[in-house]
C-alpha positions as CSV (number, residue, x, y, z in Angstrom):
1,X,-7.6,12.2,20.4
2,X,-6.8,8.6,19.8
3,X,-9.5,8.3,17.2
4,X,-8.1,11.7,15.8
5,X,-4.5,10.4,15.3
6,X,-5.9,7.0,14.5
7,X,-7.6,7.0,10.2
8,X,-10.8,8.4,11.9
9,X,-11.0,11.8,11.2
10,X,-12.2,13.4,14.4
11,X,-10.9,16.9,14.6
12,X,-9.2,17.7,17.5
13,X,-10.4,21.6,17.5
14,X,-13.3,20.2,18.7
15,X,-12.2,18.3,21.5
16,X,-8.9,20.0,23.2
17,X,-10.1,24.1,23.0
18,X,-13.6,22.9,25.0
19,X,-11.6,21.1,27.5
20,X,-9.1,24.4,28.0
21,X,-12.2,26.1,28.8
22,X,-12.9,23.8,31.1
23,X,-9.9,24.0,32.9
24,X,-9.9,27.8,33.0
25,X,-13.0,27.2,34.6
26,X,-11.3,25.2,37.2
27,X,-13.6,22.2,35.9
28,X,-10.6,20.4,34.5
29,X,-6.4,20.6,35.0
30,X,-4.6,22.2,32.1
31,X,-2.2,19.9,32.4
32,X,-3.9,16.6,32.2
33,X,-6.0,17.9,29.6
34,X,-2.6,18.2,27.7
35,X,-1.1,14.7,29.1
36,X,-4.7,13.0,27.9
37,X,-4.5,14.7,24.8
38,X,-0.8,13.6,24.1
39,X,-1.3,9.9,25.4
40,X,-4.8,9.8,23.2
41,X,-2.7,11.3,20.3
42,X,-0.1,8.6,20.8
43,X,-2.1,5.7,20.8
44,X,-4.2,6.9,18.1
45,X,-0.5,6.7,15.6
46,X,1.3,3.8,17.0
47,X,-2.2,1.9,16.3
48,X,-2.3,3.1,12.9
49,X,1.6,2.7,12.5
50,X,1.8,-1.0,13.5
51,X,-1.7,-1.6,11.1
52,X,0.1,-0.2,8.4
53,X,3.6,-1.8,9.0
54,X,1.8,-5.3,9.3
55,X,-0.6,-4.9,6.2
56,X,2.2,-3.2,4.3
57,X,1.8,-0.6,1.3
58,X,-0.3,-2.6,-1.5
59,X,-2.7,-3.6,1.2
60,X,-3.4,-0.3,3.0
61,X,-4.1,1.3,-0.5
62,X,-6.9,-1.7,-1.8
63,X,-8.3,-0.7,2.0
64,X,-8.6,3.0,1.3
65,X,-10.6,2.1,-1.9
66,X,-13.5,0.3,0.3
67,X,-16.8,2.8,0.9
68,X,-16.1,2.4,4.7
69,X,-12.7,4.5,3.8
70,X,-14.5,7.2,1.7
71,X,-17.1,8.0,4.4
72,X,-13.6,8.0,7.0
73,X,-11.9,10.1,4.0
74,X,-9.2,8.6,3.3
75,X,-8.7,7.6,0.1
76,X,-5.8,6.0,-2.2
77,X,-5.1,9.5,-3.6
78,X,-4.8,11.3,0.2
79,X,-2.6,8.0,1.2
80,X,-0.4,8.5,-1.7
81,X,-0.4,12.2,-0.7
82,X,0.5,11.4,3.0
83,X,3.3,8.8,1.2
84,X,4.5,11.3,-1.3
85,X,5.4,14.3,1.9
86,X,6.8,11.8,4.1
87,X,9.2,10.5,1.8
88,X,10.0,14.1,0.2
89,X,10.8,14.8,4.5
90,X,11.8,11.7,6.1
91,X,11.5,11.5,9.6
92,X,10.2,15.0,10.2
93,X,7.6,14.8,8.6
94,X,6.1,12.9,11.3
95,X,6.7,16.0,13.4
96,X,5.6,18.4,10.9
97,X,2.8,15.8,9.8
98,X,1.2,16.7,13.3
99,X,0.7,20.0,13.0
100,X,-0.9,19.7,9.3
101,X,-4.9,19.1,8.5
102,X,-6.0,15.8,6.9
103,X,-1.7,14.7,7.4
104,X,-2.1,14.7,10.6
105,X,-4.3,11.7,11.1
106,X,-2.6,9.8,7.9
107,X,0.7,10.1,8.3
108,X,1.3,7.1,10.9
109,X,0.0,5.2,7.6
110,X,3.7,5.9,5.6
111,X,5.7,5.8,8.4
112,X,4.2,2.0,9.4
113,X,4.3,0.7,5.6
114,X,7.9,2.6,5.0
115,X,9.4,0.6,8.5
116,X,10.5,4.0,10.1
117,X,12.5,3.5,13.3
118,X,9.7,3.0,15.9
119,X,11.6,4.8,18.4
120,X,12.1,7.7,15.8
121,X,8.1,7.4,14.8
122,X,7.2,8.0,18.4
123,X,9.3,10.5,19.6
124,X,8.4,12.8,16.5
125,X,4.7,11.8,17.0
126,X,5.2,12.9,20.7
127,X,6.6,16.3,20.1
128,X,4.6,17.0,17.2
129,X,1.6,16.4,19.7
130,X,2.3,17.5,22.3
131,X,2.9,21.2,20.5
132,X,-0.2,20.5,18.7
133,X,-2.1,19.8,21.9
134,X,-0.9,22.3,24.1
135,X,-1.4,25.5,21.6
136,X,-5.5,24.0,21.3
137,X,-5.8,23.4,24.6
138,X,-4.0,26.9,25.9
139,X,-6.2,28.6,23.1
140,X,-9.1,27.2,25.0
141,X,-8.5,28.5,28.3
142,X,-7.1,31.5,27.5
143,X,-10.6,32.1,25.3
144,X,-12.2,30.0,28.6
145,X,-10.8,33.1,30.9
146,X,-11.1,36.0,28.7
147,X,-14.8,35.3,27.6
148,X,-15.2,39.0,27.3
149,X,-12.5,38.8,24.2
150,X,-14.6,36.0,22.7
151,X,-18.0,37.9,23.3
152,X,-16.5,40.9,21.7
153,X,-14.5,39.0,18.8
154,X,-17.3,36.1,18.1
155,X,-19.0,38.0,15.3
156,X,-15.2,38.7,13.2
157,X,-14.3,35.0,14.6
158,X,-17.3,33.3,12.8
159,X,-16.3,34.9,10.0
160,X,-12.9,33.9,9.4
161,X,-14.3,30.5,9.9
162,X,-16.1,31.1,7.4
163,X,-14.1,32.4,5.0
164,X,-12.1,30.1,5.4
165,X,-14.9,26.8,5.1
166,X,-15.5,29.0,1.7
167,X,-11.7,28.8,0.5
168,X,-11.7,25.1,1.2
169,X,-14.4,24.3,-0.4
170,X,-13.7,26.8,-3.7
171,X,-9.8,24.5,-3.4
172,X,-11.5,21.2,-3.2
173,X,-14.4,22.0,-6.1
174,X,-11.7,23.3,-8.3
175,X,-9.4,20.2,-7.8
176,X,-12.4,18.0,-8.3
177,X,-13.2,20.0,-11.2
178,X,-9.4,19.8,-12.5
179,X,-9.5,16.0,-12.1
180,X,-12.7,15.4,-14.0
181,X,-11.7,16.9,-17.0
């Protein structure tokens, strides 16, 4: 979760909804998965937040034109993207930045370069985790105790996947496609 939060793009789908099975499996506490997933979530932003605060604005965006940052996927247009919602939303949009794909692990970046109120930065980090957290990692052992539900539903569950890998990539090739011309 620290990596996810970090600019390391490590979903956290895949690690939270595997360790709510667990716990409905009584291999694991619900709980600490969601403390763990918090405090990893944390330290994952503030790192990021005080990189970005220290290396400042011009400097984050000549890093996230390296290869290294490509293959991470962050690039100067997603860092500008991150920059352009949290100034449109302030504060919030930590919060909300939480809960959003791809903002989710760059929005510490604006909020470090920008000088946000640290205390501000982490208490909206904190909520925002901790609902992100606790909605994956409930998902996971509600799916960990019902595993008749996700027998049953796995086929139509694949599928919305799925579809929904299809509609990101038909977005993505069409921006692409927009920008090259």
């Amino acid at each position: 979760m620290a990596l996810e939060s970090s600019i390391v793009p490590v979903p956290s789908e895949l690690v939270i909804p595997p360790a709510g099975i667990l716990a409905a499996r009584g291999e694991m506490k619900l709980l600490l998965v969601i403390i763990a997933g918090v405090a990893g979530s944390l330290i994952g932003a503030i790192l990021s937040y005080w990189i970005s605060w220290i290396l400042g604005r011009a400097f984050i965006l000549i890093l996230a034109d390296y290869k290294i940052a490509k293959i991470l996927q962050i690039t100067p247009e997603k860092v500008k993207r991150a920059e352009k919602f949290f100034l449109k939303y302030g504060s919030v949009s930590v919060f909300v930045g939480r809960l959003l794909p791809v903002i989710r692990h760059l929005i510490s970046i604006p909020a470090g370069f920008s000088k946000m109120n640290f205390g501000k930065f982490v208490f909206y980090t904190f909520a925002g985790s901790t609902i992100w957290v606790a909605v994956l990692a409930l998902g996971g052992y509600y799916f960990g105790t019902k595993t008749e539900v996700l027998a049953e539903n796995f086929k139509l569950i694949v599928e919305i996947l799925l579809a929904v890998s299809i509609l990101a990539l038909i977005i993505f090739w069409s921006k692409k496609r927009k920008n090259n011309r």
